[in-house]
C-alpha positions as CSV (number, residue, x, y, z in Angstrom):
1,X,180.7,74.1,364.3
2,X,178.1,75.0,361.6
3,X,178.0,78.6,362.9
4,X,181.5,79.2,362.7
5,X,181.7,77.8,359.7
6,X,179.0,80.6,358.0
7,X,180.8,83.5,359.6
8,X,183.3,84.2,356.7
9,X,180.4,83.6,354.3
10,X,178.1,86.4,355.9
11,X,181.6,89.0,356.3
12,X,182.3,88.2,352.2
13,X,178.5,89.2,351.5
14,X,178.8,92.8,353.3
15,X,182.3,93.8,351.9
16,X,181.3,93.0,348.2
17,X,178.3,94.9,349.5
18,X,180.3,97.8,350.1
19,X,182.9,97.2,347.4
20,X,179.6,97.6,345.3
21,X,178.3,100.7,346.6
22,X,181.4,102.9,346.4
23,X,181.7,102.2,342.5
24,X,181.3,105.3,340.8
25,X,178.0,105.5,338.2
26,X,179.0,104.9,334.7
27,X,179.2,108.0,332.5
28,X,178.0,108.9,328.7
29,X,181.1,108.8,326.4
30,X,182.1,112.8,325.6
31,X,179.4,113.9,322.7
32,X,181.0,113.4,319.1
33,X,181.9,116.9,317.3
34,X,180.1,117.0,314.2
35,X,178.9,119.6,311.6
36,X,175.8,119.9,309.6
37,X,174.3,121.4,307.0
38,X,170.2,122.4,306.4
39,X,168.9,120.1,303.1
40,X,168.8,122.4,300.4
41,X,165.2,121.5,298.8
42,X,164.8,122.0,295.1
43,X,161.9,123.8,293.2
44,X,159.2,121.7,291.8
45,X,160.6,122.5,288.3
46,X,163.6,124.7,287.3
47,X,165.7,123.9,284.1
48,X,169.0,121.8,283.8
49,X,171.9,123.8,282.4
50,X,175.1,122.7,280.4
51,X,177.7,123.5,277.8
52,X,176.7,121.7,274.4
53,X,178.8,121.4,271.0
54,X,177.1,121.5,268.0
55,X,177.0,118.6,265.3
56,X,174.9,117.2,262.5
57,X,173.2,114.2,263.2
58,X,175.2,111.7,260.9
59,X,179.1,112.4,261.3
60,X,181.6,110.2,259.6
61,X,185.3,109.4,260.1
62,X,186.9,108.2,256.9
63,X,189.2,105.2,257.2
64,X,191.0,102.7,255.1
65,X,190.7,99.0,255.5
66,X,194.0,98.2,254.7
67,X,197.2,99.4,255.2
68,X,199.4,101.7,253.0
69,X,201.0,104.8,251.9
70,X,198.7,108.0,251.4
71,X,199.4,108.5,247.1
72,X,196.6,111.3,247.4
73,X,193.9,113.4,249.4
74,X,191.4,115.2,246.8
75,X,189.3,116.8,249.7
76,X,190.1,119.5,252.3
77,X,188.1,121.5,255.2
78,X,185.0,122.6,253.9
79,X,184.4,121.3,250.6
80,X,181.5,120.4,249.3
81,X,181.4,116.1,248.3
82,X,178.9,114.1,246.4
83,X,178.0,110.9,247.7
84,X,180.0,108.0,246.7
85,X,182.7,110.8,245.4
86,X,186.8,109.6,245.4
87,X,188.1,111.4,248.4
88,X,191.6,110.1,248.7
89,X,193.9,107.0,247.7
90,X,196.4,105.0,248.8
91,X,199.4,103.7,246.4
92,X,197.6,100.1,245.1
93,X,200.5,98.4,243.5
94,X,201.4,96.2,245.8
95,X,197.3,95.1,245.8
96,X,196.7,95.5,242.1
97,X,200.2,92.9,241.6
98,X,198.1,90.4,244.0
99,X,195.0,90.6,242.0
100,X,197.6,89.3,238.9
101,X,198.5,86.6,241.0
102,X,195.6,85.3,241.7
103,X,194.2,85.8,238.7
104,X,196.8,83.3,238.1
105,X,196.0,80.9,240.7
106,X,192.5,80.8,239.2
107,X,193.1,80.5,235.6
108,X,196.3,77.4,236.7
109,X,193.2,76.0,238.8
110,X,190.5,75.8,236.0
111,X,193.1,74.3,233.8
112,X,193.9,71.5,236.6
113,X,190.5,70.9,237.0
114,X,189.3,70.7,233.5
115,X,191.8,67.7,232.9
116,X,191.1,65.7,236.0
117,X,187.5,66.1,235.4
118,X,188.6,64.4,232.1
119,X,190.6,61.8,233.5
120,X,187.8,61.0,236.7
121,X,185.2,60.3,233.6
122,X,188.1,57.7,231.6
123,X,188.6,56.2,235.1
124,X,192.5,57.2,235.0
125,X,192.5,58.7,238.6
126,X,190.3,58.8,241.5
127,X,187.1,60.8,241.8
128,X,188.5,61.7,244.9
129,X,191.6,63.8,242.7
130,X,189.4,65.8,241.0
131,X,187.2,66.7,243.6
132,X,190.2,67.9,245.2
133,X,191.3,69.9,242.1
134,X,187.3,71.5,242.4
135,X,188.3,72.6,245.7
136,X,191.6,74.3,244.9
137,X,189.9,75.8,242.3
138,X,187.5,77.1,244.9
139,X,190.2,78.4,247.2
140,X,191.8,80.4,244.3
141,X,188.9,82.0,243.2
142,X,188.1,83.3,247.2
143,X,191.8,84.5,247.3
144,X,191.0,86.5,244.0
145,X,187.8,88.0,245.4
146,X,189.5,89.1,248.6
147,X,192.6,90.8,246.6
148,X,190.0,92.1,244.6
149,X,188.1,93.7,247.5
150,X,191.4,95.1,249.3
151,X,192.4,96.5,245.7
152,X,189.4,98.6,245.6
153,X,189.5,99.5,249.7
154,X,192.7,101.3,248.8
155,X,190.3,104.1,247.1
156,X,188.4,106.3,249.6
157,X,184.6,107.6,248.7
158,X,182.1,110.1,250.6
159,X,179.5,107.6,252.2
160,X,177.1,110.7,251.7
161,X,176.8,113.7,250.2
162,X,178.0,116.8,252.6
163,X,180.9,118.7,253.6
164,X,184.3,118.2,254.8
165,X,184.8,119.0,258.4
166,X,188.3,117.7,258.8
167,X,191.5,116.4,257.1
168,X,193.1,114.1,259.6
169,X,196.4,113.0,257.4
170,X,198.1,113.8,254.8
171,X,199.4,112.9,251.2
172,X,202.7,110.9,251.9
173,X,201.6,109.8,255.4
174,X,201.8,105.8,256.0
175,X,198.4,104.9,257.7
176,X,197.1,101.8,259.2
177,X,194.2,100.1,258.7
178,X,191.3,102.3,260.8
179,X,193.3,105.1,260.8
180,X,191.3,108.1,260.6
181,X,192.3,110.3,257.4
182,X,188.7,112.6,257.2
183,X,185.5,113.2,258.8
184,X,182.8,114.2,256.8
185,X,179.2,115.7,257.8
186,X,176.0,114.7,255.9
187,X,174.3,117.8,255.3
188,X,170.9,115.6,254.3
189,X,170.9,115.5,258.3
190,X,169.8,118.0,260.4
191,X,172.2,120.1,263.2
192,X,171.6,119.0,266.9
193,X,173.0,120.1,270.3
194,X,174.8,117.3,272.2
195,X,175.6,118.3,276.1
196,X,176.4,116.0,278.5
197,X,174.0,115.7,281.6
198,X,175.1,114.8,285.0
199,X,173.2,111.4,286.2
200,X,171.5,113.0,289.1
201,X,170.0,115.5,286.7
202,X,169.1,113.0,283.9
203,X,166.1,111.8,286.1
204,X,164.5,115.1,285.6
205,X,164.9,115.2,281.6
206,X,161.9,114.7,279.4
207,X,161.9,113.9,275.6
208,X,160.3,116.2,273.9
209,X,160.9,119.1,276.6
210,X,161.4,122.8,275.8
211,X,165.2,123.9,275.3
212,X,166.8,126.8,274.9
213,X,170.6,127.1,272.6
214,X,172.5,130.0,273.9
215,X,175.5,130.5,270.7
216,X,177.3,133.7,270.8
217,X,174.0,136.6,270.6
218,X,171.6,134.1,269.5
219,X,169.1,132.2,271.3
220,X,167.4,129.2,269.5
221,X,164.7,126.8,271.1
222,X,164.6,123.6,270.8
223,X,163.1,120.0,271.7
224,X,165.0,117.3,273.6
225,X,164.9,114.4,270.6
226,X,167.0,111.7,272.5
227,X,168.2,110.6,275.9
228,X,171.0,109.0,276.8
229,X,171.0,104.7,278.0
230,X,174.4,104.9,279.8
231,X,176.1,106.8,282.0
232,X,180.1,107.8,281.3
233,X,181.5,105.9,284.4
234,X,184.7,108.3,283.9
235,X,182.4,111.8,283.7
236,X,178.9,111.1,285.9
237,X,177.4,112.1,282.5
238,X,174.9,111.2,280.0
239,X,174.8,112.7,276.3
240,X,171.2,114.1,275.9
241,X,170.6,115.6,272.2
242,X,168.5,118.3,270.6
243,X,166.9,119.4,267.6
244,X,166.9,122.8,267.1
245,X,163.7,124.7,265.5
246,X,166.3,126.9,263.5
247,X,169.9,126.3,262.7
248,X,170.9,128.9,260.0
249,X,174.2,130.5,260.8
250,X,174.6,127.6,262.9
251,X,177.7,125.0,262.3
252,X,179.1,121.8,263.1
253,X,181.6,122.3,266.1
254,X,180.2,125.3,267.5
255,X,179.3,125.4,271.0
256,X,177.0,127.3,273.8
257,X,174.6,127.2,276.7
258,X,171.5,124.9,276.8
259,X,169.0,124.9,279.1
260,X,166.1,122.3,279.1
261,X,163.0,123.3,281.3
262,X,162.5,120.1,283.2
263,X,160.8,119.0,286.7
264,X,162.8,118.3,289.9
265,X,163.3,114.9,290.2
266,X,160.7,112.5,291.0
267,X,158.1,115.7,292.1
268,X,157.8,117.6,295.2
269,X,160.0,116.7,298.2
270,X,163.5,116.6,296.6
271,X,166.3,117.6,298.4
272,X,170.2,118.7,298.0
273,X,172.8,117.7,300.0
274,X,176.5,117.7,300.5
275,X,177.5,113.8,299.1
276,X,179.8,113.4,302.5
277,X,176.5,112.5,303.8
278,X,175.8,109.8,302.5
279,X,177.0,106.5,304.3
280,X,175.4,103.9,301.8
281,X,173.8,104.2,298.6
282,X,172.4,101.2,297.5
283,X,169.6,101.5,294.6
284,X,167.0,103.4,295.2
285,X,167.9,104.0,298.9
286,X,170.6,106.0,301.1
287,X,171.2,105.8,304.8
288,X,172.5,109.4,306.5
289,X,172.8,110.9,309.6
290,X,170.4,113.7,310.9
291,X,170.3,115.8,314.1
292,X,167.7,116.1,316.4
293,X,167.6,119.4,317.7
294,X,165.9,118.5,321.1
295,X,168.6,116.1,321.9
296,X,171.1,117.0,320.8
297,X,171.6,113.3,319.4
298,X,172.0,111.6,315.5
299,X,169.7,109.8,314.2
300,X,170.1,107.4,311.6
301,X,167.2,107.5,308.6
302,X,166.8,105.7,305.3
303,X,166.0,107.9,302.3
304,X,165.4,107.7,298.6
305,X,168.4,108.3,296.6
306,X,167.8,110.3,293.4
307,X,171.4,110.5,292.1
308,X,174.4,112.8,293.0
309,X,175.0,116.0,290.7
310,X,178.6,117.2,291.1
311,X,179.5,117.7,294.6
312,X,176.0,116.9,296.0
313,X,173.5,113.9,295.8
314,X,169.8,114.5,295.4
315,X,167.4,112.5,297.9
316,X,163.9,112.4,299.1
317,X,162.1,111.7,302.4
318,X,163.8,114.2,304.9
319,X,161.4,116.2,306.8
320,X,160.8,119.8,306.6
321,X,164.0,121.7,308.1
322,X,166.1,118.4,308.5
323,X,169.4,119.3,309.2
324,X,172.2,116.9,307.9
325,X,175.3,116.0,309.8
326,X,178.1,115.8,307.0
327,X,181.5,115.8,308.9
328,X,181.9,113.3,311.2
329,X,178.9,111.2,310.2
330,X,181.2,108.4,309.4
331,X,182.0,108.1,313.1
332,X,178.0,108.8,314.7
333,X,175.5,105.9,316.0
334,X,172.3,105.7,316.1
335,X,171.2,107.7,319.2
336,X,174.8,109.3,319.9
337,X,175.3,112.5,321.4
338,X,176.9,115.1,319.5
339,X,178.3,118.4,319.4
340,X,177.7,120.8,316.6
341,X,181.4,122.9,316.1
342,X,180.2,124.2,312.0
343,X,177.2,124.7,309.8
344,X,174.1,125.4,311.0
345,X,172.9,125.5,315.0
């Protein structure tokens, strides 16, 4: 009975046997079409290049600090101001007839105050009345100050000797409080170039590093004096500023062609490549795709990140004749077959 009974046993064990055997190996999945791009290394130094706009150092808009309607504007494009000089004004009535009134409020106050101090000292009324009196008296005189101060704000003065480089409103406008109405130039301050810089470039700039301003059929060198702390989130850009050796002929508003001699970033080793490329950017480091040749396969490497600079981002670590896979990157493993169908073979 036992042997009968381990006779279906036995016949299961050779037909999955056989089941197993014809099963077809398992097959590779189809290689993933991709494209690549060599890494474009840069030079150990080169110079950065961008449109700047000239300016003097210490540039003004003129404002009021209170509301009102524009009674006159003494100053216009390109004149010539002193400091502390009346530029414009704003019809005060309405201010100079609050400054009567609480010039009245004071002098109503000081009366008030003057007979309750009398009264505290014959024990008439409280101590507590007059010293409430003292404090009304206090208010008024803050309320006079402050009508006082908005009074004279309706008058407009030059912060500085310099020139006028724009009239903004005019005489009969209504302007609001911060409105701009002129911008002014200190000549006492020296003309600069401010360009903006894109943030994979900034890495490379040095203060202090030779320049060269590009204005019509001049050419005038320069020294980077100051480096931008932040980045425009909406441009990619820093402001970088410099000093020009010679700025005659030179004015406020004019623009041209810098370039600032500066070292690829971070030294030898830096490369370019298309920003598609990169799959994660975090801090100092970037993860990207590269193709081994021998293989035919990607292969997944951490680099440095430097920064991107328009269309490309900057990074360091690939080796000599790396070739980047840009399209299709998003889709690659580690170790996946690919097919190259553009860029470089």
């Amino acid at each position: 009975m036992t042997f009968f009974r381990q006779i279906p046993l036995v016949t299961c064990a050779l037909l999955l046997a056989g089941c197993g055997a014809a099963q077809p190996p398992a097959t590779e999945p189809e290689p993933l079409p991709v494209e690549v791009v060599a890494a474009n290394p840069q030079g150990d130094a080169g110079a950065i290049s961008a449109v700047g706009r000239i300016a003097h150092q210490r540039e003004m808009t003129l404002a009021f600090r209170v509301a009102g309607t524009l009674a006159r504007l003494d100053a216009d494009i390109g004149d010539r101001v002193g400091r502390g000089q009346a530029l414009a004004a704003l019809d005060a009535r309405d201010l100079v007839a609050r400054v009567a009134q609480a010039e009245g409020d004071v002098r109503r106050s000081e009366r008030a105050a003057a007979r309750y101090a009398v009264l505290s000292e014959s024990g008439a009324v409280a101590r507590a009345r007059y010293d409430d009196e003292r404090t009304a008296l206090d208010q008024a005189r803050a309320a006079l100050r402050a009508a006082a101060f908005d009074r004279d704000s309706a008058q407009l003065r030059a912060p500085a000797a310099g020139v006028v480089l724009e009239r903004i409103a005019q005489a009969g406008e209504t302007v609001s409080p911060g409105q701009a109405v002129l911008r002014i130039a200190d000549t006492a301050s020296p003309l600069l170039v401010r360009l903006p810089v894109p943030e994979g470039q900034l890495v490379r700039v040095r203060s202090g590093a030779a320049a060269r301003l590009t204005a019509g059929d001049r050419i005038v060198t320069g020294t980077v004096s100051r480096i931008g702390a932040q980045v425009d989130a909406r441009t990619g850009t820093a402001e970088v500023e410099i000093r020009l050796s010679d700025a005659r002929g030179l004015v406020s508003g004019m623009t041209g062609t810098v370039e600032i001699d500066a070292p690829a970033a971070g030294g030898a080793g830096i490369a370019a490549i298309p920003a598609e490329a990169v799959l994660e950017a975090k801090g100092s480091q970037a993860a990207l795709f590269l193709l081994d040749r021998q293989t035919q396969r990607a292969r997944r490497r951490i680099v440095r990140f430097v920064g991107f600079t328009g269309d490309e981002a900057l990074v360091a670590g690939l080796p000599a004749g790396a070739q980047v896979i840009t399209s299709g990157a998003g889709f690659a493993a580690d170790g996946q077959r690919v097919r190259v169908t553009g860029g470089v073979r």
